[in-house]
N, C-alpha and C positions, 0 to 999 in steps of 0.2 A: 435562485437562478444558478444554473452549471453553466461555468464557463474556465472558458483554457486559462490556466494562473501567467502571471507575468510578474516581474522579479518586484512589483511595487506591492506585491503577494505577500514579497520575502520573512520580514516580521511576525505577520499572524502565524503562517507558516510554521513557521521555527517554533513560538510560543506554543503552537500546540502540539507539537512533535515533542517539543523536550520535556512538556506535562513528563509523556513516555518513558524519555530517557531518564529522569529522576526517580519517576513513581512506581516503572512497572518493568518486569520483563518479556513486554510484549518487542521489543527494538534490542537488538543487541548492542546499540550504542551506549558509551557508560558516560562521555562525553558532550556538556550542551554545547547545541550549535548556532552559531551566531548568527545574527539577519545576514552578516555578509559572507557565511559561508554556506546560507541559504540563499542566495543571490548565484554564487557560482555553481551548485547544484542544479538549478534551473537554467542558468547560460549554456551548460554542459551536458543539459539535458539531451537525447536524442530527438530530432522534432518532428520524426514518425512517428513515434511513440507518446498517447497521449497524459498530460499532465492537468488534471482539472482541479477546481474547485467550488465550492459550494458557497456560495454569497447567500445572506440576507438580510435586508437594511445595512448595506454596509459592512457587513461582520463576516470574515469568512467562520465557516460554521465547520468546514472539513475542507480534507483534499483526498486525492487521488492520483496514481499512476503507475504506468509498467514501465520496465528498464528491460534490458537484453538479460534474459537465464544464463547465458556465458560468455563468453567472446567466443569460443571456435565457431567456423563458419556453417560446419552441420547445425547449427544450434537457432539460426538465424529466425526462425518462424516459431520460434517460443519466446515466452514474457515472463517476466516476474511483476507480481500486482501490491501494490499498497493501498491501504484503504486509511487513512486518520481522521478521525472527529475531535472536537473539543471533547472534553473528558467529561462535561457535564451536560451533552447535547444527546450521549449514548440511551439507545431507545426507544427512539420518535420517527424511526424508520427514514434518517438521513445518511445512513449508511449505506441502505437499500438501494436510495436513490442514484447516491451519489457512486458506488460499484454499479448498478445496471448499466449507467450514462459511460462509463470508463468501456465496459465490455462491448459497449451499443460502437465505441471508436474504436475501439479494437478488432473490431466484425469489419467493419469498411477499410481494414488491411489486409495485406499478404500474411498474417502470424495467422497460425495453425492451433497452438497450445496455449492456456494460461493458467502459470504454475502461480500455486500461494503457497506461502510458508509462513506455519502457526506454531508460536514458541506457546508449547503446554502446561499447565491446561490453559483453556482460553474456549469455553463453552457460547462464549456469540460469538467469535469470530467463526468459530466450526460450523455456529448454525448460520450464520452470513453464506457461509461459501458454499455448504448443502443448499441452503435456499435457492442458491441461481445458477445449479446444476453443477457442481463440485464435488467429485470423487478423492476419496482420501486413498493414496497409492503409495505411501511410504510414512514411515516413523525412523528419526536417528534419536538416540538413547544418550543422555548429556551430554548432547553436542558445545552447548552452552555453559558460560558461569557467568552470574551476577546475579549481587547481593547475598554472596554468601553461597548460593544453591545450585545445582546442577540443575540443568533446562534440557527437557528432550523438545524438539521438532518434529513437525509433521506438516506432509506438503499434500496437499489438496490437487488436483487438476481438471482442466474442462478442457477440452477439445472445440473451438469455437468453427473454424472453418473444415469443414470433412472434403 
């Protein structure tokens, strides 16, 4: 079941967000984050913008959501999207779902663009965003550092409302 997360989320949440921040350089964060700093990330959330997650038997399995691409006000009708699974769920086509259902809520708004950004390499999340019509329109060249290495970006985009 997809449904909009709510801060009783927070735990799972975090648990599998910070797999991320320890194991991998897919999150620029180098820092974990706690249930209660996942609680105000959700409080803090924008609540036109949707926030979901992926239940089953009780377990959240993944989450989802887009945040504002910047604050300036020309900026307004673009996103930024996150897509997180449990680390050992990757595969079984819960990512699929759970990005279709984020962009299926993001269709029924005013936003026009939905930017992703893929710290590289990172070959399913590329084939994730090809999959459900994602143009690759830029690369920055080690933008990033962690774990020792320099990280390029590339930011993928869909044009969802024409």
């Amino acid at each position: 079941m997809i449904r909009e997360i709510n801060k009783n989320d927070s735990k799972e949440v975090a648990d599998i967000y910070n797999y991320y921040i320890k194991n991998t350089s897919i999150t620029f964060e180098e820092n974990v984050v706690t249930e209660n700093e996942m609680i105000e990330r959700i409080k803090s959330r924008n609540s036109n913008l949707p926030w979901i997650v992926y239940e089953k038997d009780n377990e959240i399995l993944g989450y989802a959501y887009a945040t504002e691409w910047k604050s300036r006000c020309a900026y307004k009708f673009s996103v930024e999207s996150s897509v997180y699974l449990k680390h050992d769920r990757q595969g079984k086509g819960l990512g699929t779902k759970l990005y279709q259902e984020l962009l299926n809520r993001i269709k029924n708004s005013n936003i026009h663009v939905v930017i992703g950004g893929i710290a590289l390499p990172n070959d399913s999340s590329i084939a994730l965003h090809e999959k459900l019509g994602f143009e690759k329109v830029a690369q920055f060249k080690e933008v990033g550092f962690k774990f020792e290495k320099w990280i390029d970006v590339g930011y993928w985009e869909l044009i969802i409302n024409k």
